[in-house]
Phi, psi and omega in degrees: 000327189239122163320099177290122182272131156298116190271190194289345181283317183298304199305322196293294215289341161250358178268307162348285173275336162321292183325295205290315167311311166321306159321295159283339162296315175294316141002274184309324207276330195287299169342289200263035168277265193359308213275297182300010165268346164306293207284316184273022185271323176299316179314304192321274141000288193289313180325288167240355177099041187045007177292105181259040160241339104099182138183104145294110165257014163255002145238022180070355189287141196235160148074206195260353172290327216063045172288106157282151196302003177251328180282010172281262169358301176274009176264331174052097185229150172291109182159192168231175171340296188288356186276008156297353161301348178268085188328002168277309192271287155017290179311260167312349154301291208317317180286306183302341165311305191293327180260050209217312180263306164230099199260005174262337164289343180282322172320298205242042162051008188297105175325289189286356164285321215262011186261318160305313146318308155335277198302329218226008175065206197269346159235072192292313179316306206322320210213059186278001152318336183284328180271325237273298189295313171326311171303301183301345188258294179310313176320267224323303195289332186308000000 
């Protein structure tokens, strides 16, 4: 019937850093909305011109990322190929790729991790000189 009360320093000294994680989590989150519309706009551009019906048929690449069905595959996003012509779901394959290969450039907007990755797939380090023009292309647009 009666409420054990807590006093106010212990409850402060635990509310205190929650109040604070939240922050820096809306923060982040808010950010790196913000941040990723640069980078898929540069994407867009080098990729199709801005074109989401776009089609390479001699690598399979669809929409305005250029996604081929195997980084469609490795993103393991629910849905088939072709539905990337829809620059939103196109859009969520990429991320969920990048936050499947590089979720920490994705967290912290690093561009040039993740335009490599695009291009040169989940192991672009491996050869990263192979990405090196890609990059200079996406930078310029950004």
């Amino acid at each position: 019937m009666f409420e054990k009360s807590v006093d106010r320093p212990q409850k402060i000294r635990y509310l205190y850093p929650m109040k604070k994680i939240i922050v820096v989590l809306l923060l982040s989150v808010s950010a790196q909305a913000a941040n990723l519309d640069g980078f898929f706009a540069a994407l867009a551009k080098v990729e199709s011109s801005g074109n989401a019906k776009a089609v390479n048929k001699k690598e399979n690449a669809l929409g305005i990322y250029q996604i081929r069905a195997a980084y469609f595959k490795d993103a393991r996003v629910k849905g088939n190929h072709e539905q990337v012509f829809n620059p939103t779901f196109a859009r969520s394959v990429c991320e969920a790729y990048f936050k499947r290969y590089e979720p920490a450039a994705l967290a912290s907007g690093d561009f040039e991790t993740l335009a490599r990755c695009h291009n040169g797939g989940c192991g672009w380090r491996k050869n990263k000189s192979a990405t090196d023009s890609y990059w200079k292309k996406i930078k310029k647009n950004l």
